[in-house]
C-alpha positions as a Markdown table, in Angstrom:
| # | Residue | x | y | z |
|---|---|---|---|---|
| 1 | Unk | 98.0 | 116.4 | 86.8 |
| 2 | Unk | 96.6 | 118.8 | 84.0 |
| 3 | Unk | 94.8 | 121.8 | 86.3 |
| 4 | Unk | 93.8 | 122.9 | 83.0 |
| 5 | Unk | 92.6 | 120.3 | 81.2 |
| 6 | Unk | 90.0 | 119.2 | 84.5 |
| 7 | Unk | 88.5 | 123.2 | 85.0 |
| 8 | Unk | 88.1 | 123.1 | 81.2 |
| 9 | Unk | 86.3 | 119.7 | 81.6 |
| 10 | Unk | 84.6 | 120.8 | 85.0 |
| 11 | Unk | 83.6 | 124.2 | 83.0 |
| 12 | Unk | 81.9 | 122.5 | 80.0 |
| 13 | Unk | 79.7 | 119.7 | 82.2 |
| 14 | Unk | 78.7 | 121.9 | 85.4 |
| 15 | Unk | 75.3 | 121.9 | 84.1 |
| 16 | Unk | 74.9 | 118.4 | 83.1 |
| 17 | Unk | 73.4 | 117.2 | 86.3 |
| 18 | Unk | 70.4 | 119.0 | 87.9 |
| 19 | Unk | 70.0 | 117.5 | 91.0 |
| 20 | Unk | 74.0 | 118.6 | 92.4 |
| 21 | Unk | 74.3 | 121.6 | 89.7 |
| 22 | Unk | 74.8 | 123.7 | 93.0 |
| 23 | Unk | 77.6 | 121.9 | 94.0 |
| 24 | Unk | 79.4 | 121.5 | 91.0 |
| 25 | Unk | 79.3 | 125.1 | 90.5 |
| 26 | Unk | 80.5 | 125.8 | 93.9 |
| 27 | Unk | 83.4 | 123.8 | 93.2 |
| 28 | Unk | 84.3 | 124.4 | 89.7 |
| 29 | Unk | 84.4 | 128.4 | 91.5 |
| 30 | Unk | 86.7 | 127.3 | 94.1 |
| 31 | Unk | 88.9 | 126.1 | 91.6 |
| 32 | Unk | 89.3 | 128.9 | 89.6 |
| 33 | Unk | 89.5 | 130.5 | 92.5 |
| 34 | Unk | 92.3 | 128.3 | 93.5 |
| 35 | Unk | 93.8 | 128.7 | 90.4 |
| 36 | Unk | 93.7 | 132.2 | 90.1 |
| 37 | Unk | 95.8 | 132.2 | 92.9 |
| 38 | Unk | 98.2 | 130.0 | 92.4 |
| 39 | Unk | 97.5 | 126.5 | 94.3 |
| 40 | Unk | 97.5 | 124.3 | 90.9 |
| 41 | Unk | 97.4 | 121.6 | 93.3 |
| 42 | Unk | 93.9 | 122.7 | 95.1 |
| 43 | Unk | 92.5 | 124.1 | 91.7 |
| 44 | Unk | 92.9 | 120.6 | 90.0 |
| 45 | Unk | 91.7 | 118.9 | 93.4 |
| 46 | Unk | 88.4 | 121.1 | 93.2 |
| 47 | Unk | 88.4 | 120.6 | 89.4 |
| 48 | Unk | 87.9 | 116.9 | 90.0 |
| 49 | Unk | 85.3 | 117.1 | 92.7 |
| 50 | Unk | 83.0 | 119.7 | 90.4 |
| 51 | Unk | 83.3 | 116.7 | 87.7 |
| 52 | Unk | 82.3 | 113.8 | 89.9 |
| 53 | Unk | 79.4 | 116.0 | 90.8 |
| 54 | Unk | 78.6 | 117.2 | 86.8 |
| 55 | Unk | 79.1 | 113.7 | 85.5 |
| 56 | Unk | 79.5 | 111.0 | 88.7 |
| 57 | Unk | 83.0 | 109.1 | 89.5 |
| 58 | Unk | 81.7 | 106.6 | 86.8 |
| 59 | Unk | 81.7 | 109.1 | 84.1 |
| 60 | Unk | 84.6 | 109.3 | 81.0 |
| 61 | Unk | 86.0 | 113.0 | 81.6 |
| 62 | Unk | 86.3 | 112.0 | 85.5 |
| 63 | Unk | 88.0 | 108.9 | 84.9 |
| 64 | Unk | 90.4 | 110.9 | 82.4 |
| 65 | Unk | 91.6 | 113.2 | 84.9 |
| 66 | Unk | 90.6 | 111.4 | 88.3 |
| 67 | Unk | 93.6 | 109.1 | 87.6 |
């Protein structure tokens, strides 16, 4: 698990999908949330989900930290 590496990922494709940019924002801010306080394990979780909305489950940046 690399909470980094996923908000980094999250950060640079929140805007790649218009239709779910809302949600992907949403979540990409309750993971740095999450992170900022602490919960590595909630950040990255939140990290993951902002992803599958940015880029779908399909996508190569989800599948690289989904695993």
């Amino acid at each position: 698990m690399d909470t980094n590496n996923a908000i980094r990922l999250a950060r640079q494709h929140v805007a790649d999908n218009a239709d779910n940019i809302s949600s992907a924002r949403m979540c990409l801010a309750d993971a740095i949330a999450e992170y900022d306080a602490g919960n590595l394990r909630a950040a990255y979780r939140w990290a993951v989900r902002s992803l599958a909305y940015s880029v779908g489950v399909f996508g190569r940046d989800y599948q690289r930290v989904a695993r």
